[in-house]
C-alpha positions in Angstrom: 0.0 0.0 0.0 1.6 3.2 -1.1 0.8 6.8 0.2 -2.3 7.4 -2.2 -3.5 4.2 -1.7 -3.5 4.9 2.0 -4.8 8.0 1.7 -8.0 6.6 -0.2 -7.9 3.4 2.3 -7.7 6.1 5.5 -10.7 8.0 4.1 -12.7 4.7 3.7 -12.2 4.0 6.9 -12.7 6.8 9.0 -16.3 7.2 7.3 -17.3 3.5 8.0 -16.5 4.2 11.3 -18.3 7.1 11.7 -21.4 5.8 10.1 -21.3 2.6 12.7 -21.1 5.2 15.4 -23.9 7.2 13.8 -25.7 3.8 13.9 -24.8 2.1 17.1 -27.4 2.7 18.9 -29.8 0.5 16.4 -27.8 -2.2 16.4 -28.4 -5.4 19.0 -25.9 -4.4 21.8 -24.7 -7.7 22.7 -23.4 -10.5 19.9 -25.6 -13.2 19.2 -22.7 -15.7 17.4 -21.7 -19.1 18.6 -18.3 -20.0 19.5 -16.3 -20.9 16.6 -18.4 -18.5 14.0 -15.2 -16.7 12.7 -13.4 -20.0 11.8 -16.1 -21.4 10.0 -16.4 -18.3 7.5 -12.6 -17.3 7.5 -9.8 -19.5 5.3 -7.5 -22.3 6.4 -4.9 -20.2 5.9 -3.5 -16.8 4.8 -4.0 -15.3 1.5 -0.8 -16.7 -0.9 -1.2 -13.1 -2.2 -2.1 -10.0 -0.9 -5.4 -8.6 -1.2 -6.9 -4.9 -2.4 -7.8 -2.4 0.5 -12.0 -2.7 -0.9 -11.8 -6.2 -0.5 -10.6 -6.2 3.4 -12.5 -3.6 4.6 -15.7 -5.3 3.4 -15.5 -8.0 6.0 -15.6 -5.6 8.3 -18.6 -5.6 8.3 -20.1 -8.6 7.5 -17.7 -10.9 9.5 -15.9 -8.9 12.3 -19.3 -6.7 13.4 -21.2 -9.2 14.0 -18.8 -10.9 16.6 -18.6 -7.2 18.1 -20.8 -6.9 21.7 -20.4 -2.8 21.1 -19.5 -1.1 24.3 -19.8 2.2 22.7 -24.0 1.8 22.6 -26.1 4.0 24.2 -27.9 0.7 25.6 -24.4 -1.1 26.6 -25.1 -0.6 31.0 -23.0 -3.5 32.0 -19.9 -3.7 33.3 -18.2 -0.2 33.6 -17.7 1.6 30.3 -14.3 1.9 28.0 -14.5 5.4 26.7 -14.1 5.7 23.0 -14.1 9.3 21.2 -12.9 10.7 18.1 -9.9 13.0 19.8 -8.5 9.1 21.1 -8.7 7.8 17.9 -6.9 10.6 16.0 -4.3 9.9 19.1 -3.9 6.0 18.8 -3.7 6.8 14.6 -0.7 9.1 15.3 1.0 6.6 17.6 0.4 4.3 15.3 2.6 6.2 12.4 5.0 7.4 15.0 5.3 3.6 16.4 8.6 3.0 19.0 9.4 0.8 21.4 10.1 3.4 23.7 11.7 2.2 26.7 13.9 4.8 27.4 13.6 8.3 26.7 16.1 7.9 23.8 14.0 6.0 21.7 12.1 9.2 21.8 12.4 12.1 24.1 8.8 13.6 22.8 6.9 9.9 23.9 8.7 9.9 27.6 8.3 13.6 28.5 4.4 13.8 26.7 3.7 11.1 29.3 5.2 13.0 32.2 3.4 16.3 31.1 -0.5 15.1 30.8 -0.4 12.8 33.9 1.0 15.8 36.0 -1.7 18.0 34.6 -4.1 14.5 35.0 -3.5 14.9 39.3 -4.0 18.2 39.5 -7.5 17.8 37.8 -7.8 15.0 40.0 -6.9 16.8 43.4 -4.2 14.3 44.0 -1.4 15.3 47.0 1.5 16.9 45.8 3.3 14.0 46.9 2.2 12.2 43.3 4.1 14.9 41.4 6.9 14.2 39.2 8.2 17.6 40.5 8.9 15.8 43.9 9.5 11.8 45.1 6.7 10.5 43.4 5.4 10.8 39.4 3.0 9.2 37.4 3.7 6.1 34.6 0.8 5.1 32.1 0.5 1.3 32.7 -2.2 -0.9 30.6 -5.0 -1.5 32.8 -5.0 -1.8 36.5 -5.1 -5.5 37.0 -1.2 -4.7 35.1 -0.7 -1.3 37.5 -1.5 -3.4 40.7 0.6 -6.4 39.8 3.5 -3.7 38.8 3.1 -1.9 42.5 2.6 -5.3 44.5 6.2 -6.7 42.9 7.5 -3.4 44.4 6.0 -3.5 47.1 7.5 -7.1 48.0 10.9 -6.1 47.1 10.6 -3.1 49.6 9.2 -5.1 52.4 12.4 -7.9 52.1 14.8 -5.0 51.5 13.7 -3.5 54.8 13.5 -6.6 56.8 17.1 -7.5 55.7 19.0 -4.3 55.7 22.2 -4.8 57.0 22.7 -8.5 57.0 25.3 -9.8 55.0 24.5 -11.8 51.6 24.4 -15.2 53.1 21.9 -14.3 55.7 20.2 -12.1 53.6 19.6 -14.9 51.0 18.5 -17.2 53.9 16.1 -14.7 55.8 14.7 -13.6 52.0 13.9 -17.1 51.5 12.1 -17.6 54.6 9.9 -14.6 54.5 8.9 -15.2 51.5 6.7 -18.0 52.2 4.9 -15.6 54.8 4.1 -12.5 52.7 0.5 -11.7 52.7 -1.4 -9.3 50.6 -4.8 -8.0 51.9 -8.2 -6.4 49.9 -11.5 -6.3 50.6 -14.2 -8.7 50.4 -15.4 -6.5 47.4 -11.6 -5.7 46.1 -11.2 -6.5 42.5 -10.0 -10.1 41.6 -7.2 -8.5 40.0 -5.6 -7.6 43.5 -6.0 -11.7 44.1 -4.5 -12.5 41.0 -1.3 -9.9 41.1 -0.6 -12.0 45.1 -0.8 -14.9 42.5 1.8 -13.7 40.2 4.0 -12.0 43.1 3.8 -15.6 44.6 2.3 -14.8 48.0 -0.7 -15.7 50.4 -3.7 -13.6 50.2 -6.3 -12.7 52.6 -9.7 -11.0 52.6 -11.3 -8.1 54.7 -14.3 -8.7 55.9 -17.1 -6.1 55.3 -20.7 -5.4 56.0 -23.8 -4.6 54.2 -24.2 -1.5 57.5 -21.4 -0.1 55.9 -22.5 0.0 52.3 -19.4 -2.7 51.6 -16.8 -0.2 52.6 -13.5 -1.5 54.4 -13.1 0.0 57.8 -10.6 0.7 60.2 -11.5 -1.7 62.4 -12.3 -4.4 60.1 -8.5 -3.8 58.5 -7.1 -4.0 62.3 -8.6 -7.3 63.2 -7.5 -9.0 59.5 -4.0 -7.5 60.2 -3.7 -8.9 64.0 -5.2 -12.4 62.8 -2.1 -12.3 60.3 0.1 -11.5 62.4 -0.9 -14.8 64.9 -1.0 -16.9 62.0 2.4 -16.4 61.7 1.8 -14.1 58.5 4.1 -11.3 57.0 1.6 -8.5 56.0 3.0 -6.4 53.1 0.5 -4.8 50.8 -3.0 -3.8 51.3 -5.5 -3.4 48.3 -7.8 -0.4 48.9 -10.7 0.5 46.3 -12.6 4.3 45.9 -15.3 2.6 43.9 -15.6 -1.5 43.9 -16.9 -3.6 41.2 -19.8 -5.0 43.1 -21.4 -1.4 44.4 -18.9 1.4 43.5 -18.2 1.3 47.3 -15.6 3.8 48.5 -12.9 2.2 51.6 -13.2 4.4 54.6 -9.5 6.1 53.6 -9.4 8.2 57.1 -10.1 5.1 58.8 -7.2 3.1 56.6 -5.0 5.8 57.4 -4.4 5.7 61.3 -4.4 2.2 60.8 -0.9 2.6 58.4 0.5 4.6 61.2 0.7 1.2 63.4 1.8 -0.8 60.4 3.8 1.1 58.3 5.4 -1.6 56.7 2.8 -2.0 54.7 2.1 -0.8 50.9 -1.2 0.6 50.6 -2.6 0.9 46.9 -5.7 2.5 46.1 -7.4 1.2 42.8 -10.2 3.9 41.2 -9.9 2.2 37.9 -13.8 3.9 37.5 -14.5 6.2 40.2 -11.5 8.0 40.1 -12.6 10.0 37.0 -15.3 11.9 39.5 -12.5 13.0 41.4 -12.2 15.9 38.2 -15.4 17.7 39.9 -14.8 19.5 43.2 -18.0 17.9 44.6 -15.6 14.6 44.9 -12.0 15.4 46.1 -13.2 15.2 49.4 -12.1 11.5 48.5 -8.7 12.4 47.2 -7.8 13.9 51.4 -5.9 11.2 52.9 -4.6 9.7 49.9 -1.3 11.2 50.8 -1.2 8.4 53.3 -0.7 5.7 51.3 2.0 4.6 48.3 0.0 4.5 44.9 -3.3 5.4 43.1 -4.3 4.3 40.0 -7.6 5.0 37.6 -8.4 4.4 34.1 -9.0 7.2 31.8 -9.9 4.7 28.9 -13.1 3.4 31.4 -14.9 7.0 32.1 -12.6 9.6 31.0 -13.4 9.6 27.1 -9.6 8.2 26.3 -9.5 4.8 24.3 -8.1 2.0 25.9 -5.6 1.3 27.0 -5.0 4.1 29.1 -4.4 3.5 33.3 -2.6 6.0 35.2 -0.6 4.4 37.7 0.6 6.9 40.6 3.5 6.8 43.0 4.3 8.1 46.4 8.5 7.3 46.1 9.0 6.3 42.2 12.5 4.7 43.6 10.3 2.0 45.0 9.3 1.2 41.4 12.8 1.3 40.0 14.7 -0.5 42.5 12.3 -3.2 42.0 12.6 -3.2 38.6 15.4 -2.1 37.2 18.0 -4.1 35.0 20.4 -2.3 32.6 22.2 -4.6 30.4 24.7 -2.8 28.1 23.2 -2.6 24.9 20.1 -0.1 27.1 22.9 2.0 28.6 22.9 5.6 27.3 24.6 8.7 28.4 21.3 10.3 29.2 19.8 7.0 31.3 23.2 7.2 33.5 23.3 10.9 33.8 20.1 10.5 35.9 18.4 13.5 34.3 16.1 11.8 32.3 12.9 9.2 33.1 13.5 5.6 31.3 9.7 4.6 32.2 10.6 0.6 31.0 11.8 0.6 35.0 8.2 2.1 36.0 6.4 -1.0 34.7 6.7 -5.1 34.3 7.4 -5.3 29.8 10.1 -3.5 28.2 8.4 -1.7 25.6 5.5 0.6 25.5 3.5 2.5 22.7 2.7 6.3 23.0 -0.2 6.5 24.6 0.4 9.8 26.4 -0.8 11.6 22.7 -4.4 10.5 22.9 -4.2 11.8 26.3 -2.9 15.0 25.4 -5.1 15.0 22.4 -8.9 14.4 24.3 -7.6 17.2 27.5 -6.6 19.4 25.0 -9.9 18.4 23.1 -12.0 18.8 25.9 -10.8 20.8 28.1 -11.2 20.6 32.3 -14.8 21.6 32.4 -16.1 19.5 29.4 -14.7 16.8 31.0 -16.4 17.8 34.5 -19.9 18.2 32.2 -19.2 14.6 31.4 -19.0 12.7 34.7 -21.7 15.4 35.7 -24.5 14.2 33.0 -23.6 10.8 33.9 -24.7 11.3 37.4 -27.7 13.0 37.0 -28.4 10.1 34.5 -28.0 7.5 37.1 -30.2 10.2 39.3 -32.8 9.4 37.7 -32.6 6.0 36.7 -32.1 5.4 40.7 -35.5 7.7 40.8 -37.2 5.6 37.9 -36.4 2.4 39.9 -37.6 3.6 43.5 -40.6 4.6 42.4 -41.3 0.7 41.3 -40.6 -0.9 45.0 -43.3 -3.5 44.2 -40.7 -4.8 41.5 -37.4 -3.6 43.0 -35.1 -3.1 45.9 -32.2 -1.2 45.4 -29.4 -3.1 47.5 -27.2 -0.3 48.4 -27.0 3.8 48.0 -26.5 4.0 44.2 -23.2 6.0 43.4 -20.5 7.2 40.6 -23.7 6.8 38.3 -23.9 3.2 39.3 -27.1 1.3 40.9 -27.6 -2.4 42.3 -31.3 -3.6 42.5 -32.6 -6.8 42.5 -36.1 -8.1 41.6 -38.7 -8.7 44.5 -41.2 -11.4 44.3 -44.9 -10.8 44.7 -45.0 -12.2 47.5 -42.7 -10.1 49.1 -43.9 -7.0 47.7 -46.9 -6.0 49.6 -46.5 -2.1 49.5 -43.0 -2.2 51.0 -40.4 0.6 49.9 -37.6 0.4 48.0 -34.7 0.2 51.4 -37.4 -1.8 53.1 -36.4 -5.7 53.9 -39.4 -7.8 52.3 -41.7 -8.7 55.3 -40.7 -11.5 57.5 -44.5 -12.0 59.0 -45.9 -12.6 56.0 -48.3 -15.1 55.0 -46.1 -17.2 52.7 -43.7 -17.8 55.2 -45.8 -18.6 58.4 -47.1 -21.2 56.8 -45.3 -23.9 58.7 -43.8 -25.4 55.9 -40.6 -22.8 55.5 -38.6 -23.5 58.6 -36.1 -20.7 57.3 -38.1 -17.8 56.1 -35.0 -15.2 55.7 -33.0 -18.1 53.9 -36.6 -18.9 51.5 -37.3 -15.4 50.9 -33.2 -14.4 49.5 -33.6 -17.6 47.1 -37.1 -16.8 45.9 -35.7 -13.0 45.0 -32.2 -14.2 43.9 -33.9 -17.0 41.6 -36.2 -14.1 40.0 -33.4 -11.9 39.5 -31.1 -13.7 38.0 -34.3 -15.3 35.3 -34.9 -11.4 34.6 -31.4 -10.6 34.0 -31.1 -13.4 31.6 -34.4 -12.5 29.9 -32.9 -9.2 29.4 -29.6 -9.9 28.0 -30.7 -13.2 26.0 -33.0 -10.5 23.8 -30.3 -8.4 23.3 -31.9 -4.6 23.1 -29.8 -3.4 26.5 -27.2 -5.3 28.1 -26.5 -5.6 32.2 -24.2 -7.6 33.8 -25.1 -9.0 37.3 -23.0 -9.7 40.4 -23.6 -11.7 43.8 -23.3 -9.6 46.7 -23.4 -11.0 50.4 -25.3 -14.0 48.9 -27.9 -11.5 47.3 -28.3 -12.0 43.6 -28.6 -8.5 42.0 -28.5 -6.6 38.8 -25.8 -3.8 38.3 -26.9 -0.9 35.6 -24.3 2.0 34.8 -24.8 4.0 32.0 -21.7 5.9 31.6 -19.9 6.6 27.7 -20.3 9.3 25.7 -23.4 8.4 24.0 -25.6 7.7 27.2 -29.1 9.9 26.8 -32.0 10.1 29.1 -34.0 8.4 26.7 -32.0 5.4 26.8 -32.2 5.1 30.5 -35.9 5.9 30.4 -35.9 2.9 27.8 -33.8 0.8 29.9 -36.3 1.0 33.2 -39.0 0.0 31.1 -37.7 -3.0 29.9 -36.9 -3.6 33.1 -40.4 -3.0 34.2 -41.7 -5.3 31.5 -39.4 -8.2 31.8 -40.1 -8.3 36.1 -43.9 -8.2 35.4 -43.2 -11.0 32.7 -41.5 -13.2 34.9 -43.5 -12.6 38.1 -46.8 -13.8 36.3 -45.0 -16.7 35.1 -43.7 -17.5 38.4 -46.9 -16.9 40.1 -48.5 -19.1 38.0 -45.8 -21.6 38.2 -45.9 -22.0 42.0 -49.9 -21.6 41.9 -49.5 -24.8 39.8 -47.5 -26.7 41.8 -49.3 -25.8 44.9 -52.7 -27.2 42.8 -51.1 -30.4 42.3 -49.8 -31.0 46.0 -53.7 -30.5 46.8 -54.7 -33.0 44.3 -52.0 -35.4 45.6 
């Protein structure tokens, strides 16, 4: 493909891609192919020779789209988004044409110091402590997601915790005590802590334990709950070394009681504490959420994904450090043919020692190009219309509480309901618990009402969910919460409009009436064959 050819391919391109955004919202959100569709229409093999532009790009269409579950829909309210917007794309096209390895800041001075630039500018929009500057100790690294940032800061913060617990024995001993305290390092989340914190304390090879928390305090960790986990460590014979904090879990978009987390650290500070906001954090660009960003001066690194709620294409997660050393004696290794005059002078940031590969694309231009794009207040308009959207869908839901509790106090634009059977309905509000006196379980023949009355709601939650995703016009994901089967609906990306959400509560509403009746009618007709038996 020369240059003309390119230029006619580029064009091509860039308006099939804008007419499938221009017709996203009409298309089923969620695939509908088997496993195994592509191989069955693709070839055996690759073509002997190559192919014109015209012919590719048609299969776009008819065999890649249709395996495509399209995030980007209006009606996609699962999950949490992945921003896509036309200032990212222009971003990842240039990176593309500008492609380096760029692990040091030879390979390009303009990808290293871009990066340095836009995520400075990102914690000051974010209200993060000084202390995350790449002015002072600390500095910010663009990692791929934040299952990748969390495994990156857990490796470092293992090889701090042995460095400190050996300093000043000599090699021998070292070696020995290193290889016995090994086998006792423990990493800590939440019970609602992303599995990703689990599976970095897989890849670090150490133990891993769970805080307990409590539907009375909205799934938050506490200070208290933190204490008791560490002290229970600490008799097992454990090493705590790293403790996984969240502003915004998966399950609820619950926010760890920081304050509380941070006297704690003052009687164990040892320990790394790493606060993931792959979602949430984005909110923290409005002033009426900083108040979250107070003690996280307290603790070692913060990390949030631009590329989930921030209108940047993935992959785009901001990994942020208290003491950057702690990152590069971890994971620095300088064989000759990396040395460079400017990597040894020390003046310059070689960010293959912030992060586990070698390599790394530019990613700091889309970055630059959506801020510059947007600006600090469109972005604040953004998060802002997302909340008010999940206002009202929050609104939209309570005012059904004869089809649905919401489970905990929605927030971030994010609400948890699940679907309450008839019997349990009765005229009881939405924060309500379904009434335990009632008929259907005094009946002498439910010896455990409480335990009856979860699995009757959690079996006609989960056959609703299903309904809804199996027809494909919105899709929600679902999530098990304390034993509670529940629905999760976010509608977050750039597309989101009330009259989606509107649309969304109805079907909702549609699909709970539709499954009630049937299970009504179900249970009436078992109940009239035990009478005829």
């Amino acid at each position: 493909m020369d240059s003309e050819q390119f230029r006619k391919a580029g064009y091509a391109a860039i308006d099939e891609i804008i007419n499938y955004y221009d017709t996203i919202a009409d298309r089923r959100v969620l695939s509908a192919v088997e496993p195994g569709y592509l191989r069955k229409i693709l070839p055996d093999g690759p073509p002997a020779q190559g192919e014109r532009w015209e012919d590719i790009q048609k299969d776009i269409e008819t065999k890649i789209v249709p395996g495509l579950t399209h995030w980007q829909s209006p009606n996609f309210m699962a999950f949490f988004p992945a921003s896509s917007t036309y200032p990212g794309m222009l971003g990842e096209l240039y990176s593309g044409a500008f492609t380096a390895a760029a692990f040091n800041w030879l390979c390009s001075p303009a990808i290293t110091e871009l990066e340095t630039i836009v995520l400075d500018w990102l914690a000051q929009m974010l209200a993060l402590p000084s202390c995350y500057l790449s002015s002072g100790e600390g500095g910010g690294v663009i990692q791929g997601s934040a299952s990748e940032a969390c495994v990156t800061v857990m490796v470092a913060a293992r090889d701090r915790y042995l460095r400190k617990a050996t300093e000043g024995m000599g090699e021998i001993e070292k070696e020995e005590r290193i290889g016995v305290l090994r086998g006792k390092l423990v990493a800590l989340g939440s019970e609602m802590t992303h599995s990703s914190t689990q599976k970095a304390a897989l890849i670090a090879g150490v133990r891993y334990r769970s805080v307990p928390v409590m539907i009375k305090d909205e799934f938050s960790m506490t200070g208290d709950g933190l204490r008791r986990t560490l002290e229970q460590c600490r008799r097992d014979g454990l090493e705590p070394f790293f403790l996984g904090a969240t502003l915004g879990t998966t399950a609820t978009c619950a926010v760890d009681r920081f304050g509380e987390i941070a006297e704690v650290m003052k009687d164990w500070p040892e320990l790394w504490t790493h606060v993931d906001a792959a979602y949430a954090g984005s909110a923290l660009v409005c002033e009426e959420y900083q108040h979250h960003a107070k003690h996280l001066g307290a603790f070692d690194s913060f990390d949030m994904n631009m590329h989930k709620w921030l209108l940047t294409n993935f992959d785009a997660s901001c990994l942020y450090v208290k003491r950057r050393r702690n990152l590069t004696d971890a994971l620095s290794i300088t064989p000759s043919y990396l040395r460079n005059e400017f990597s040894d002078s020390g003046l310059v940031t070689d960010y293959r020692d912030w992060q586990i590969p070698l390599g790394r694309r530019f990613r700091a231009l889309k970055i630059w190009f959506v801020m510059r794009t947007y600006g600090v207040e469109g972005l604040k308009a953004h998060i802002r219309n997302h909340i008010k959207l999940g206002d009202l869908f929050h609104s939209l839901i309570s005012s059904r509480s004869d089809l649905f509790q919401i489970l905990t106090t929605p927030a971030f634009a994010l609400t948890v309901l699940t679907v309450v059977p008839r019997s349990q309905s009765g005229g009881a509000s939405a924060a309500s618990p379904p009434n335990l006196a009632h008929e259907a379980y005094t009946n002498g023949f439910t010896p455990d009402a409480a335990s009856q009355m979860k699995m009757d709601a959690n079996a006609l939650t989960k056959e609703v969910y299903e309904l809804i995703n199996s027809r494909g016009e919105i899709y929600l994901t679902s999530s098990v919460i304390s034993g509670t089967y529940a629905i999760r609906v976010v509608s977050a990306n750039p597309k989101a409009e009330e009259h989606y959400i509107r649309n969304a509560f109805n079907i909702l509403v549609k699909t709970a009436e539709e499954v009630s009746l049937r299970s009504t009618a179900r249970d009436q007709g078992l109940k009239n064959n035990d009478i005829r038996n």
